[in-house]
C-alpha positions in Angstrom: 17.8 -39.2 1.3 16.7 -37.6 -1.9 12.8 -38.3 -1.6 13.4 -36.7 2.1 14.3 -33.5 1.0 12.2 -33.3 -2.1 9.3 -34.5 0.5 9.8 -31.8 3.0 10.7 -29.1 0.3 6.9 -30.3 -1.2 5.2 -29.8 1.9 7.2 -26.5 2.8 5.8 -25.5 -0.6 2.4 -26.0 0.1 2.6 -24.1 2.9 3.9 -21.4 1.5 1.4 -18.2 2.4 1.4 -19.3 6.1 5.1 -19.4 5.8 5.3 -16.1 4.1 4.0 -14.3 7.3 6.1 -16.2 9.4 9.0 -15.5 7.4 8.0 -11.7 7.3 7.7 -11.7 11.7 11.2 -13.7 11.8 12.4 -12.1 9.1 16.8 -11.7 9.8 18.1 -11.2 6.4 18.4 -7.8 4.7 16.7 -9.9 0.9 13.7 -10.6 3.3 13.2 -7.6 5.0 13.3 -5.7 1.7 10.7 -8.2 0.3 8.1 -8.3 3.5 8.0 -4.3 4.0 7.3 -4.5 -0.2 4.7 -7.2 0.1 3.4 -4.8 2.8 3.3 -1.7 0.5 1.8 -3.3 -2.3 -1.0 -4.5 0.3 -1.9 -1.0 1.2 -1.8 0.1 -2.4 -4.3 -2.7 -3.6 -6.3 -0.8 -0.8 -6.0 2.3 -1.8 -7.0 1.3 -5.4 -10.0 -0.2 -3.8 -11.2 2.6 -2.1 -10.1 5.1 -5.1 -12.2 3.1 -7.0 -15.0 3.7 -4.9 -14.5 7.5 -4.7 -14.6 8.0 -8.3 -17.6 5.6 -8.6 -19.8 7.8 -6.7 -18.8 11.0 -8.4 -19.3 9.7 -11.6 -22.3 12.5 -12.0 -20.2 15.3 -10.9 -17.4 15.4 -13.8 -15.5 18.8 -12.1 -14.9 16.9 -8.9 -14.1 13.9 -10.4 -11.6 15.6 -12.0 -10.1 17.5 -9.1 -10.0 14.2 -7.6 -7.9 12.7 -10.0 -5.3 15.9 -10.0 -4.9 16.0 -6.4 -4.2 11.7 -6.4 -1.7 12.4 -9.0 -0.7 14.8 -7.1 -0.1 12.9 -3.9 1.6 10.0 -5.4 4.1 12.9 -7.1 4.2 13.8 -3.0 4.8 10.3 -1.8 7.9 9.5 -4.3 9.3 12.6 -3.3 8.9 12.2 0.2 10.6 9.1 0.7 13.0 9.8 -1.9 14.2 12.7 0.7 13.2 10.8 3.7 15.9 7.5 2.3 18.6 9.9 0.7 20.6 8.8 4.2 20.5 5.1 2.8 21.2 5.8 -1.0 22.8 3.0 -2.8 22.5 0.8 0.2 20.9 -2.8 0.9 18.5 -1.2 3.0 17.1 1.1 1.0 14.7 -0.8 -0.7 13.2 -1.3 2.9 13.4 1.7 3.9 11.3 3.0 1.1 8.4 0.8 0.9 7.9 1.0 4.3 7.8 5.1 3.8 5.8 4.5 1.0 3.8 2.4 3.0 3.2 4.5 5.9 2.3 7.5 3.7 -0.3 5.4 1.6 -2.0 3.9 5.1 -2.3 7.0 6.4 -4.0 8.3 2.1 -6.3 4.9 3.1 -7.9 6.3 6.1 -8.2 9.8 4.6 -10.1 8.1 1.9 -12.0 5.7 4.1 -13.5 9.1 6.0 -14.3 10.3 2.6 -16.5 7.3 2.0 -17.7 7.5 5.4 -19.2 11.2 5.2 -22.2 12.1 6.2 -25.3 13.5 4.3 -25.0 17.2 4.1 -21.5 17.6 5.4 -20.4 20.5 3.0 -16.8 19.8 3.9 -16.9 16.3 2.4 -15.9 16.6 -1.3 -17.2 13.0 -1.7 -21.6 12.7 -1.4 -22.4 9.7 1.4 -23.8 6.8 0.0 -26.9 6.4 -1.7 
């Protein structure tokens, strides 16, 4: 009986980032749901990195943007605390919380991803693009 369950525990094992999806879609548990919508938000951020990455890659010749970049990022992750802070205050102290905030901070950070997506996307000449196209 023991070699059963260490077996299918093995195997469950092995499967384990398939699972995690699954386990995220079917998720009923509050432990779960607090761990799939974080999973989520650290997705998005790894994204955002990326892409941040990329921004201050091709201004690395113009030092006064550069820097304005980097203020108005700290800027909007100063915004993005804030904003879910206020947006969660309803669910303070509760199991939910932690949910409730990563997805916020989730949301908010998708929606910094296609903002800097367009930025990398701008066109030659487009003087309302602070980021230059692509060489």
């Amino acid at each position: 009986m023991k070699t059963a369950i260490l077996t299918a525990a093995m195997v469950l094992t092995m499967q384990a980032p398939a699972f995690a999806e699954d386990k995220c879609a079917d998720a009923q548990d509050q432990a779960t749901m607090n761990q799939c919508a974080d999973a989520s938000f650290k997705k998005s951020d790894k994204k955002l990195n990326t892409l941040y990455k990329q921004i201050e890659a091709r201004l690395k010749d113009d030092a006064d943007t550069r820097k304005l970049l980097i203020k108005a990022q700290q800027d909007w992750v100063k915004f993005r605390d804030a904003e879910c802070t206020f947006q969660t205050a309803g669910a303070a102290g509760g199991s939910v919380m932690p949910m409730l905030t990563a997805q916020c901070m989730d949301g908010l950070t998708q929606s910094r991803v296609k903002d800097f997506e367009s930025y990398l996307n701008c066109q030659e000449g487009d003087m309302s693009c602070p980021v230059p196209a692509a060489n």
